[in-house]
C-alpha positions in Angstrom: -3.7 -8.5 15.6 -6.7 -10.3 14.4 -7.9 -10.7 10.7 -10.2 -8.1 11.2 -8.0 -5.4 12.1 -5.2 -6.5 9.4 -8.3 -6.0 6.7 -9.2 -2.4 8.2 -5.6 -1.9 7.5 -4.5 -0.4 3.9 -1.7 -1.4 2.6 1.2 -0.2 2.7 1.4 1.4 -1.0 -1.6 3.4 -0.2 0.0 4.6 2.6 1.6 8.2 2.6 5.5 7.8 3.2 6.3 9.1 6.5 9.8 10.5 7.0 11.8 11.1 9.8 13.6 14.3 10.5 16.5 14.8 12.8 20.2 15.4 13.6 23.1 13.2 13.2 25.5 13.0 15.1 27.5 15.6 13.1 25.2 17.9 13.6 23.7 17.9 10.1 19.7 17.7 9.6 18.8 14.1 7.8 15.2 13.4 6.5 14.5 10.0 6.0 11.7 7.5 4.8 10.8 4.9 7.3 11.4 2.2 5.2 15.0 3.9 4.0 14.2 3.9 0.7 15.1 8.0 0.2 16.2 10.4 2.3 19.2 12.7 2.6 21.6 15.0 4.6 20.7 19.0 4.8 22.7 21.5 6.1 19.2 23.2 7.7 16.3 22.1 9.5 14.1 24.0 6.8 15.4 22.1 4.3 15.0 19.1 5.3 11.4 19.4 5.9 11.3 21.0 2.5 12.7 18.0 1.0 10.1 15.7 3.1 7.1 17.6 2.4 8.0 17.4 -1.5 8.7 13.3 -1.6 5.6 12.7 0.8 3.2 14.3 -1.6 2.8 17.3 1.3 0.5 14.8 3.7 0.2 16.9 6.9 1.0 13.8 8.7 4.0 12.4 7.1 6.8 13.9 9.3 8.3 12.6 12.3 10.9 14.6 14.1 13.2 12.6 16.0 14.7 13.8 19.4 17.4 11.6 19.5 20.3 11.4 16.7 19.4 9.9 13.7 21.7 8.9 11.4 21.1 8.5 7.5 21.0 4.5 6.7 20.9 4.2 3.0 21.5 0.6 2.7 18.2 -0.1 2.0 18.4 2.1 -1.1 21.4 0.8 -2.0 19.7 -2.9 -2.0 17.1 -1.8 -3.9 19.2 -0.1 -6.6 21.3 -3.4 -6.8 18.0 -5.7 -7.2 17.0 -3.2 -10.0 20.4 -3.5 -11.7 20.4 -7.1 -12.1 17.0 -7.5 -13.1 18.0 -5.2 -16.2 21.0 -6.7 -16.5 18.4 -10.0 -17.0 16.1 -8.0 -19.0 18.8 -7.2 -21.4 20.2 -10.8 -21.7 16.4 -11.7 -22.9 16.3 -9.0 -25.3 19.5 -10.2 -27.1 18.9 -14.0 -27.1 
């Protein structure tokens, strides 16, 4: 890719989330954000694309449905959530000195 094409590209928090919908191995429907920031485990295939169409901001585009199993990964989430607790917990050690 050539700087040309990387400038027609928007980045990435323009970009509608896109979230992928399928079955684990269980046999339970997940929906999941390709970055695996949010998703979640449903007992339906409906609700699962309910759940995606709400976080997504209803794009028409944003759902992927995955043929294969696809199992819910949430340690990206869980990183995040740690990085956002220690920067409070920094924030707060400011506040008080």
């Amino acid at each position: 890719m050539d700087n040309t094409e990387k400038a027609a590209e928007p980045p990435s928090c323009l970009q509608p989330p896109i979230f992928m919908i399928g079955q684990d191995s269980k046999g339970n429907w997940v929906a999941q954000e390709r970055n695996g920031v949010c998703g979640g485990l449903f007992v339906d295939r409906a609700g699962a694309l309910k759940f995606a169409k709400s976080e997504s901001g209803k794009y028409p585009h944003a759902v992927v449905w995955v043929s294969g199993v696809l199992e819910l990964d949430i340690s990206r989430a869980l990183a995040i959530a740690a990085e956002q607790r220690s920067a409070d917990r920094v924030g707060d050690q400011r506040r008080t000195a």
